[in-house]
C-alpha positions as CSV (number, residue, x, y, z in Angstrom):
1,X,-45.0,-54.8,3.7
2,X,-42.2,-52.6,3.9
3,X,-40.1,-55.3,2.9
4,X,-41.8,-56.1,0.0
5,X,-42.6,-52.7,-1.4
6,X,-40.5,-50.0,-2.9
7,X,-43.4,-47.5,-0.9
8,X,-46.5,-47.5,0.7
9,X,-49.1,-45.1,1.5
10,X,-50.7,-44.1,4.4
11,X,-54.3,-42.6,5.0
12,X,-57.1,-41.8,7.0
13,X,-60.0,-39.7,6.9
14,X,-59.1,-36.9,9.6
15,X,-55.8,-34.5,10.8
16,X,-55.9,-36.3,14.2
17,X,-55.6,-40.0,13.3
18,X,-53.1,-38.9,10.4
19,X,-51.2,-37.9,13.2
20,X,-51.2,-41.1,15.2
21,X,-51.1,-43.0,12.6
22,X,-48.1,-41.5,11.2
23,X,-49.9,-40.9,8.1
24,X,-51.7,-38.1,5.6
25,X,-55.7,-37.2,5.5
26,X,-56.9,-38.8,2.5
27,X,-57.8,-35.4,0.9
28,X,-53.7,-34.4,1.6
29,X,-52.5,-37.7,-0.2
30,X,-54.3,-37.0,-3.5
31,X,-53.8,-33.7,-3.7
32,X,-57.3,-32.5,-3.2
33,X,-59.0,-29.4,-0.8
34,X,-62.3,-29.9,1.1
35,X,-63.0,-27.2,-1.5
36,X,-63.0,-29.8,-4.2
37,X,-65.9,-31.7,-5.9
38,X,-65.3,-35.2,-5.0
39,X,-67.9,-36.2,-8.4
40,X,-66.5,-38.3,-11.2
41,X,-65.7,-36.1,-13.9
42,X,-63.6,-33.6,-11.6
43,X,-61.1,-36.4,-10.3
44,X,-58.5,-35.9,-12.9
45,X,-54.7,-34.9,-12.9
46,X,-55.2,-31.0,-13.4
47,X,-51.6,-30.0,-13.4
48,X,-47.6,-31.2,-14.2
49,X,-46.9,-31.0,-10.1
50,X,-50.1,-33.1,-9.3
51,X,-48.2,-35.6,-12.3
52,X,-45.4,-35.4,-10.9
53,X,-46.2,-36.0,-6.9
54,X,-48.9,-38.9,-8.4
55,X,-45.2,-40.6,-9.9
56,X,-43.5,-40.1,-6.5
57,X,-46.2,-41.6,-4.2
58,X,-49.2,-43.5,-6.2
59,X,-46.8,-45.3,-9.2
60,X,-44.7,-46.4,-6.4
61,X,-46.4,-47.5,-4.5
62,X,-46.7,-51.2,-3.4
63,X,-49.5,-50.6,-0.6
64,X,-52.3,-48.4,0.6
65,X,-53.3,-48.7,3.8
66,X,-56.5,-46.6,5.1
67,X,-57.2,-46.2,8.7
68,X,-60.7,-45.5,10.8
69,X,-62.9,-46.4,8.0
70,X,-66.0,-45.9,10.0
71,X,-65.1,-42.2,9.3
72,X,-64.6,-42.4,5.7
73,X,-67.0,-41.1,3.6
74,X,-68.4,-43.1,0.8
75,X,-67.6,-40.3,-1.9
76,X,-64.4,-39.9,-0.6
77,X,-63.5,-43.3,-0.6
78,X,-64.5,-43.2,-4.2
79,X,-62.7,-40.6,-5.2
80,X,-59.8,-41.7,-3.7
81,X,-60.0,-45.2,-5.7
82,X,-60.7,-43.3,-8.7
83,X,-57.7,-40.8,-8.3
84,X,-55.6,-43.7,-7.7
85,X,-56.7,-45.5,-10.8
86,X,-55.8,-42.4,-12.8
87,X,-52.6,-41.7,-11.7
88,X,-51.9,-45.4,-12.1
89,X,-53.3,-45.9,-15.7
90,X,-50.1,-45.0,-17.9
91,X,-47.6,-47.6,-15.8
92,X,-49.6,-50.3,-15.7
93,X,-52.0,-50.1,-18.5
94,X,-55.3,-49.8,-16.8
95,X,-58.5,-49.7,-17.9
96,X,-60.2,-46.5,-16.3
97,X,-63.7,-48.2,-17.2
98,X,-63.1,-51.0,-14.8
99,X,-61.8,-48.6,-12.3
100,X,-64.6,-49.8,-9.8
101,X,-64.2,-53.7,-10.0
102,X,-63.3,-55.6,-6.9
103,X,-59.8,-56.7,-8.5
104,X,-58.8,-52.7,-9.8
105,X,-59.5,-50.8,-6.8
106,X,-57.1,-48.3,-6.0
107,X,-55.5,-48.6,-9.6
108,X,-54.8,-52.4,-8.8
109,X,-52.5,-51.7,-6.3
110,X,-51.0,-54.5,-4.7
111,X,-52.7,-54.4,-1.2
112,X,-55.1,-52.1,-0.1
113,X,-55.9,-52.6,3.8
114,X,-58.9,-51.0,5.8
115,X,-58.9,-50.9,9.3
116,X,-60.4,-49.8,12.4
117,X,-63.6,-49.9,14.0
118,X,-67.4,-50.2,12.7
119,X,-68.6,-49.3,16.3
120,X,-66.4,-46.0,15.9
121,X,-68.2,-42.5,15.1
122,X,-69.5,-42.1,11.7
123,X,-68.3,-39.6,9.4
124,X,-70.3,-36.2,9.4
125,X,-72.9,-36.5,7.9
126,X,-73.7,-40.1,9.6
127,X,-75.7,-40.8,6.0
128,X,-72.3,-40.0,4.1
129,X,-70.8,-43.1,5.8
130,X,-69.6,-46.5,3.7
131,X,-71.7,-48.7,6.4
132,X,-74.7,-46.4,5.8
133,X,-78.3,-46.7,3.7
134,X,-78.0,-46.2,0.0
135,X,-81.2,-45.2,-0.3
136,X,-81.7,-41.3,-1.9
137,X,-77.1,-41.4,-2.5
138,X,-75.3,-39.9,-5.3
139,X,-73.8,-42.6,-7.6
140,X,-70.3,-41.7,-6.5
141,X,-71.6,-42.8,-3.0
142,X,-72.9,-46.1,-4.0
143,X,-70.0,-46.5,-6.1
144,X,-68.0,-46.4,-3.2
145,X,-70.5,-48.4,-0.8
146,X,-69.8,-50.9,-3.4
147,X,-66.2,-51.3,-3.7
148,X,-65.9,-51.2,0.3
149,X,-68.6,-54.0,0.0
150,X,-66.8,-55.8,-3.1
151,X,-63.5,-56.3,-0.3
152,X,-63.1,-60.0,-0.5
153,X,-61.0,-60.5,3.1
154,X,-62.7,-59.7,6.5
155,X,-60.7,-59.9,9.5
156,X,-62.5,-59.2,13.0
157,X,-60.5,-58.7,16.1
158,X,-61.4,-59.8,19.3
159,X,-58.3,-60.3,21.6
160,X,-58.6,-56.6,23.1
161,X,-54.8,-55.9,23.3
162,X,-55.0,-51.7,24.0
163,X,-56.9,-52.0,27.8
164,X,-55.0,-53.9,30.4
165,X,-57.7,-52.4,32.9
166,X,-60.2,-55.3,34.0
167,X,-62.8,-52.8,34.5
168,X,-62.5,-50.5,31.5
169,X,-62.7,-54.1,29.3
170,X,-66.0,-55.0,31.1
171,X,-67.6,-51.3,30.3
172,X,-66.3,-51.4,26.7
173,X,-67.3,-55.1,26.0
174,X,-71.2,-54.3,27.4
175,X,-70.6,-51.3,25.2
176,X,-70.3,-53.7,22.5
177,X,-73.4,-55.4,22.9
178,X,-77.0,-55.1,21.0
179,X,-79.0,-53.0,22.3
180,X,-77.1,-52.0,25.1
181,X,-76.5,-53.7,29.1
182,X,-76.2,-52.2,32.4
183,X,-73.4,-51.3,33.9
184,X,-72.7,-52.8,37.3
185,X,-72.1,-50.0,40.5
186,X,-68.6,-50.9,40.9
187,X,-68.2,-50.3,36.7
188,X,-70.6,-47.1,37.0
189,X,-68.6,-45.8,40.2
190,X,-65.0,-46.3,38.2
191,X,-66.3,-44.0,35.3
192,X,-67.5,-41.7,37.7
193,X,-64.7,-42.0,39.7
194,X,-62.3,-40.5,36.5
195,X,-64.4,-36.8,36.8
196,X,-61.2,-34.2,36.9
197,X,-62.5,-31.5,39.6
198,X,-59.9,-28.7,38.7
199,X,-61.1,-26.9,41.4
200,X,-60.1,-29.4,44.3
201,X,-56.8,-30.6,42.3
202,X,-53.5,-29.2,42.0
203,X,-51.5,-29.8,38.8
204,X,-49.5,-32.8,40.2
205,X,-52.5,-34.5,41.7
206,X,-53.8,-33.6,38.3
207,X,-51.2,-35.1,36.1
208,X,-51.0,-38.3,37.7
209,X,-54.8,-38.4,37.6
210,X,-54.6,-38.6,34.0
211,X,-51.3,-40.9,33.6
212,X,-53.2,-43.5,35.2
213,X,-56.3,-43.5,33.3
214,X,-54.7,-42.3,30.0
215,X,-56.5,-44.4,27.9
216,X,-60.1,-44.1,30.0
217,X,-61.1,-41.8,27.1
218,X,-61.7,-44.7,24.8
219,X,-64.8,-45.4,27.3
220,X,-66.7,-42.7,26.2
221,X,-67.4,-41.4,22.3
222,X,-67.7,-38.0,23.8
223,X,-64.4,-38.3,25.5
224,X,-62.4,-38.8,22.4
């Protein structure tokens, strides 16, 4: 898209994935603190700098592209949509009421991509999540729940590209299925088999421990 687009924005819901992603935490991009209300009458442009920055990076941009959405939080994915539409409305002449139809999200901007994994951890609170009940939510929440759900293309991956180990894929495809499978003893002995015992290992035994199984981490929630 970059070919395309004069700029494009990058997002996801946490420091860490910002980082890998080569992005900013959605709270960074709009300008807001986890100090913030995230409800609909407080997601306005308070300031000439917050103008300004909004001209830089929101006008301009062609693209938003959000990462680990099973993270996101429902408000916060509406309030970013909303903050988007706002800094948006003078350029192209939006309509603020409409902010939450399926063809105006994010301020109509020209592609707006989510990606990552449902099976991923939720955000914290697990009920805060876009995938999660409505039932007893704030209207910002359901809001959101409803322009995630309003997303007309689906895409779902299944070539795993990341793993080249033909053990690791076996334990995280039975880690994909309903309601859970055994592992078999050679699968159950690898995962034990990656236990660091810092005691019995010195640091170059160590380091090449954890070259080799550098991306065993992904096998385990707790691990990551």
């Amino acid at each position: 898209y970059a070919t395309f687009f004069e700029r494009i924005a990058r997002a996801t819901p946490s420091n860490k994935s910002a980082r890998l992603f080569m992005a900013k935490t959605i709270h960074t991009l709009n300008g807001l603190t986890p100090a913030d209300s995230l409800r609909t009458a407080t997601i306005r442009i308070h300031n000439e700098k917050t103008r300004r920055r909004t001209q830089a990076v929101h006008v301009r941009s062609g693209a938003l592209f959000i990462d680990e959405f099973s993270q996101l939080q429902a408000v916060l994915y509406h309030a970013n949509n909303l903050f988007w539409s706002v800094a948006r409305q003078p350029r192209y002449n939006l309509k603020l009421e409409d902010y939450a139809r399926p063809r105006e999200t994010a301020g109509r901007v020209s592609k707006i991509i989510l990606s990552g994994d449902h099976l991923q951890l939720p955000p914290v609170p697990a009920s805060s999540s876009l995938l999660a009940s409505l039932d007893g939510t704030s209207d910002e929440h359901k809001a959101g729940a409803a322009m995630f759900a309003n997303i007309e293309q689906v895409f779902v991956l299944e070539t795993m590209m990341r793993f080249r180990d033909p053990v690791l894929k076996k334990i995280l495809e039975k880690m994909r299925t309903l309601g859970g499978t055994t592992l078999s003893d050679e699968e159950w002995q690898a995962l034990m088999d990656t236990n660091v015992n810092l005691d019995r290992s010195n640091a170059r035994v160590t380091e090449q421990f954890l070259n080799k199984t550098a991306d065993w981490y992904h096998g385990c929630y707790l691990w990551s």
